[in-house]
C-alpha positions in Angstrom: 108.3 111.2 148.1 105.0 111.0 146.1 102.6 108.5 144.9 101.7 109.0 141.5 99.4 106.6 138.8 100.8 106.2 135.7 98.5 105.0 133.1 99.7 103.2 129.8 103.1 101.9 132.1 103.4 99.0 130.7 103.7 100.9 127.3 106.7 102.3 125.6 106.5 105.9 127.2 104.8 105.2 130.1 107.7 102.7 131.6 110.0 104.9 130.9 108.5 107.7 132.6 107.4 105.6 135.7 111.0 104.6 135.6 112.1 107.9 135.9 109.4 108.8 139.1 111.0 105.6 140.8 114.6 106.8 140.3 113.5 110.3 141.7 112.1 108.3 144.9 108.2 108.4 144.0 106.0 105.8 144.5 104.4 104.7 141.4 101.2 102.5 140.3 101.2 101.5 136.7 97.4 100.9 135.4 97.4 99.3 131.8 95.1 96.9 130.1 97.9 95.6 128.5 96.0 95.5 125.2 99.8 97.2 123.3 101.9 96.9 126.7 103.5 94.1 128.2 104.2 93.0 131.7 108.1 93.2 131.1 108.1 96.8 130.3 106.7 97.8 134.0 109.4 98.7 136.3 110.9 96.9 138.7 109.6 98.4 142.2 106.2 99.7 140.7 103.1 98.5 141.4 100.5 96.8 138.4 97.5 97.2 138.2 96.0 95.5 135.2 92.6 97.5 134.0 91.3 100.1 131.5 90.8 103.6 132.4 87.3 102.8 133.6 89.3 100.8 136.7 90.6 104.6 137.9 87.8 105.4 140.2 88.7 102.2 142.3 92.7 102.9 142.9 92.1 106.6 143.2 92.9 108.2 146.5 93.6 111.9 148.0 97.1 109.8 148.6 97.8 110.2 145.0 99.3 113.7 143.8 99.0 113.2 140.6 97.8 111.3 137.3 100.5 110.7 134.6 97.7 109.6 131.2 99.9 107.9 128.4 96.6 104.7 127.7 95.6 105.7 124.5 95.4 103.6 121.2 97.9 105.2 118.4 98.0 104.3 115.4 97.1 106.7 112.7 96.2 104.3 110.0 94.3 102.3 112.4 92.3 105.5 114.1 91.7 105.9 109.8 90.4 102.1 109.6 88.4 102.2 113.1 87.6 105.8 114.2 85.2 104.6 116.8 87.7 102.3 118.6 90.0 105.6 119.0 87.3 107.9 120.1 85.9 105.5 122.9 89.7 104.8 124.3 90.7 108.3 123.9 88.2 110.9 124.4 85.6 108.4 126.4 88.7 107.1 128.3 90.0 110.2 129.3 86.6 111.3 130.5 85.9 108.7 132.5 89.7 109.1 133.9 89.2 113.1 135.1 86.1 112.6 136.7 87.7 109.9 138.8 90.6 112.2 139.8 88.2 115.1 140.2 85.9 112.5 142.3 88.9 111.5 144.2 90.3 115.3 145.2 93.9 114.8 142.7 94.2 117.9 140.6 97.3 117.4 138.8 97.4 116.0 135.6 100.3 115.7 132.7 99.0 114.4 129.7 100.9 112.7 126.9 99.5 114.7 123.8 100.8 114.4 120.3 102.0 117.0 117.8 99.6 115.0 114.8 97.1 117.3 116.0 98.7 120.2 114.2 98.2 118.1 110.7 99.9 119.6 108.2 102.0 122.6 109.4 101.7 126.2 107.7 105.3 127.6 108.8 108.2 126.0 110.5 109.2 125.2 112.9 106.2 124.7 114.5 104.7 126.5 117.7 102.0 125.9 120.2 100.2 128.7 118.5 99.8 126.6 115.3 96.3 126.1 113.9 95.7 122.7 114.9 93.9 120.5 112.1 94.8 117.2 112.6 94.7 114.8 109.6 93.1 111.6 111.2 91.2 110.0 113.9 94.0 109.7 116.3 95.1 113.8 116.0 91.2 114.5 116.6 91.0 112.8 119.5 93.7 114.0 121.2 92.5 117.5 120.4 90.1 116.6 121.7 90.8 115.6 124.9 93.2 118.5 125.0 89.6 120.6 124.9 88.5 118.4 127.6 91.2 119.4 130.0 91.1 122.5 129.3 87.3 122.8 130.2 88.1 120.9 133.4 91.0 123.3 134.4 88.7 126.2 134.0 85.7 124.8 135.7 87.3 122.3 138.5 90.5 124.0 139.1 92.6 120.9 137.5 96.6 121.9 137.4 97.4 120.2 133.4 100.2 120.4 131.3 99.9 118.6 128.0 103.4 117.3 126.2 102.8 117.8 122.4 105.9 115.2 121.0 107.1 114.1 117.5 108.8 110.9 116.8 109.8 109.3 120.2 113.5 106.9 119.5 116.1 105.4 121.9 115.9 103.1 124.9 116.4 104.0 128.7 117.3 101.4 131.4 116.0 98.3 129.8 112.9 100.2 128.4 112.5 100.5 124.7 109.6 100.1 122.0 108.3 96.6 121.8 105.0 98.0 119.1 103.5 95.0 117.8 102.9 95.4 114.9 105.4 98.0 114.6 105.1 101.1 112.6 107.9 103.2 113.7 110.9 103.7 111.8 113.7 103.4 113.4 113.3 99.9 115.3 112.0 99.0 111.2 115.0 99.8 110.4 117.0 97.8 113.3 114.4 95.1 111.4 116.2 95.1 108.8 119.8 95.1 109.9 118.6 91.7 112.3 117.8 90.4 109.1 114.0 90.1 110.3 112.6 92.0 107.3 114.6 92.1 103.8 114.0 95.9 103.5 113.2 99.2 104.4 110.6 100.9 102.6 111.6 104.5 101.8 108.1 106.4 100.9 109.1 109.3 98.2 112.4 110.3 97.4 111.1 113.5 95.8 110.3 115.6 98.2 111.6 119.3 98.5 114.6 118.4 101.2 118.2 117.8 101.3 118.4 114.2 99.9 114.6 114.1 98.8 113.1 112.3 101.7 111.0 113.5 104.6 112.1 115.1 107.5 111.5 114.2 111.2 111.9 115.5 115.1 113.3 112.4 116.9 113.8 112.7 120.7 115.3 110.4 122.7 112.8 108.8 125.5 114.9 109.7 128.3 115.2 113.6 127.1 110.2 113.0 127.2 110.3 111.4 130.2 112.3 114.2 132.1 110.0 116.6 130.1 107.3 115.0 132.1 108.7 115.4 136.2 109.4 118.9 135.2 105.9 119.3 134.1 104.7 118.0 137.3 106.5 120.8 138.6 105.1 123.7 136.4 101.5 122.6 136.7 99.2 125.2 138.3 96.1 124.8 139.1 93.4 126.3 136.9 95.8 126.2 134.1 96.2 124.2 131.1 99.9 124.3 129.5 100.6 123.2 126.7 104.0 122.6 125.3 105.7 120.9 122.1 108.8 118.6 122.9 111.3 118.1 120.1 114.9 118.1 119.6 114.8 121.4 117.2 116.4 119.9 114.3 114.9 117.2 111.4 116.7 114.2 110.3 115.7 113.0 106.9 114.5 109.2 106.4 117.9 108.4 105.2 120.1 110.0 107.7 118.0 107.8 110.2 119.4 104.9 107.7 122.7 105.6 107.3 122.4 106.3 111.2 121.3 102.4 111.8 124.5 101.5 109.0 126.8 103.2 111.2 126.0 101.9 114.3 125.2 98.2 113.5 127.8 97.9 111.1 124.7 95.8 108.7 123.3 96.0 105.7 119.9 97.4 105.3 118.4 97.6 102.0 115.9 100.1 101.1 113.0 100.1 98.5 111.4 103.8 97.0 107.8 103.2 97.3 105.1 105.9 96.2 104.2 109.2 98.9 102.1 108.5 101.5 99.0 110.5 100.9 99.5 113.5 102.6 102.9 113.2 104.3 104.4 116.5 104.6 107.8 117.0 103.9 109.0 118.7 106.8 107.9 118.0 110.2 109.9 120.2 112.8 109.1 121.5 116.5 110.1 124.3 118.5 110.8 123.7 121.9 111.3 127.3 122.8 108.0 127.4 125.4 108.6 123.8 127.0 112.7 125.9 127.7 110.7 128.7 129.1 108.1 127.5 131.3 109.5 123.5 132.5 112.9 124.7 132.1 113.4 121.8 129.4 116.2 121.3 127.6 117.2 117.7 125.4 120.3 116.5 126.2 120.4 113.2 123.8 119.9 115.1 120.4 122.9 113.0 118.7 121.5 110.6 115.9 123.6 107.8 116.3 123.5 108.0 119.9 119.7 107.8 119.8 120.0 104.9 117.5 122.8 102.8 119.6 120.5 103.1 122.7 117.4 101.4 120.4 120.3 99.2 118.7 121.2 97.6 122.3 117.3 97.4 123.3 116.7 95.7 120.2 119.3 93.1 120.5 118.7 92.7 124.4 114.9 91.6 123.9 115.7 89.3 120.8 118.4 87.4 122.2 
């Protein structure tokens, strides 16, 4: 059994992973500000400690063998609106966050890393050796901070892996996305077949795919957060791994709609608004390297069955 701090717990990720380290035996303490998390989402049996990444140096201890980092804002189009709030929580945060471990002798760290900093992909489907250009604020600063941990690695010793993921779906033990507001499109969808919004908005129908909308990874939460005590595992110190997590397959925007039809058994409208600026058509990972070195494999890559498990969260925290 070991004691690990899990920051961002109380957020959509995070509980889910510090759900997992529980089940496994693990003690676990949960630090989030609660600025996008909620109390609910922390797990039964883990300890809270409400604070911002600045509290870290205070509940930091050789006792702790490692630090789990999911606190970050992320939202692209508000990292586009407010750059500086996403550079202070994310870079400045994280900063603040490694010197406290390094302070307090833990040299693990798995980091919860985002495949927006490749921006828009030259080949398919896309590798950890892809020229990373991110598009916004929030791809910059994770970049950034992936910079940041590698420099710490090579100069400290710090063991790292960072978990490079795509669209995140599903539910696990009572844990599901609770975004407010909420920009992701599967519970938008679930919105709509509540009857709590009259549509879904589907942005360009002309894009170069099989039914002419775009094309996403979606991986089921409990397939990340298994990624993640695996990569607890394969950390070394002095090294900084890097690996993408996806299912290896797309589905387009409405395959994820006829998904939600299928499974609720509603209606959901849909609207064709204009492109997003810049939204590439196809946005696919390859999983190959997380196979190879955490011995990762998803399990939930069914569709529906991603979408039932969201489905019963969704109706669970609204009833």
């Amino acid at each position: 059994m070991s004691r690990y701090l899990v920051t961002g717990g109380a957020g959509y990720i995070g509980s889910v992973v510090a759900a997992h380290l529980l089940a496994a035996g693990h003690r676990v303490t949960v630090l989030d500000d609660l600025s996008t998390g909620t109390p609910q989402a922390v797990p039964a049996g883990a300890e809270f400690v409400r604070g911002g990444l600045g509290h870290a140096a205070a509940l930091l201890s050789a006792d702790y063998a490692a630090v789990l980092h999911f606190a970050a804002s992320s939202q692209v189009a508000e990292s586009v609106r407010d750059p500086d709030k996403y550079w202070r929580n994310n870079l400045t945060g994280s900063l603040e966050l490694m010197t406290a471990m390094r302070h307090a002798g833990v040299r693990t760290l798995v980091f919860s890393s985002t495949a927006a900093v490749y921006g828009e992909p030259e080949r398919l489907p896309i590798t950890e050796d892809a020229r990373a250009a991110p598009t916004s604020p929030y791809g910059a600063t994770k970049l950034a901070v992936d910079h940041l941990i590698t420099g710490e690695a090579t100069a400290h010793g710090l063991a790292a892996v960072s978990l490079r993921y795509f669209n995140v779906a599903g539910a696990h033990a009572g844990h599901g996305e609770r975004h407010e507001p909420e920009s992701h499109l599967i519970p938008l969808i679930l919105q709509v077949a509540m009857g709590r919004r009259p549509h879904i908005d589907v942005h360009g129908d002309d894009y170069p795919t099989r039914d002419g909308t775009c094309v996403r990874d979606y991986i089921h939460v409990a397939d990340l957060a298994e990624a993640h005590l695996l990569a607890l595992e394969a950390a070394r110190p002095g090294e900084h791994l890097i690996c993408n997590l996806g299912n290896g397959q797309g589905f387009t925007v409405r395959e994820v709609i006829d998904s939600v039809r299928r499974v609720t058994g509603r209606t959901v409208p849909e609207v064709v608004r204009p492109r997003h600026p810049g939204d590439p058509a196809v946005l696919v990972a390859s999983a190959d390297h997380a196979r190879d070195r955490l011995g990762w494999r998803p399990r939930r890559t069914d569709l529906d069955s991603i979408v039932a498990d969201a489905w019963a969260f969704a109706r669970e925290v609204t009833a």
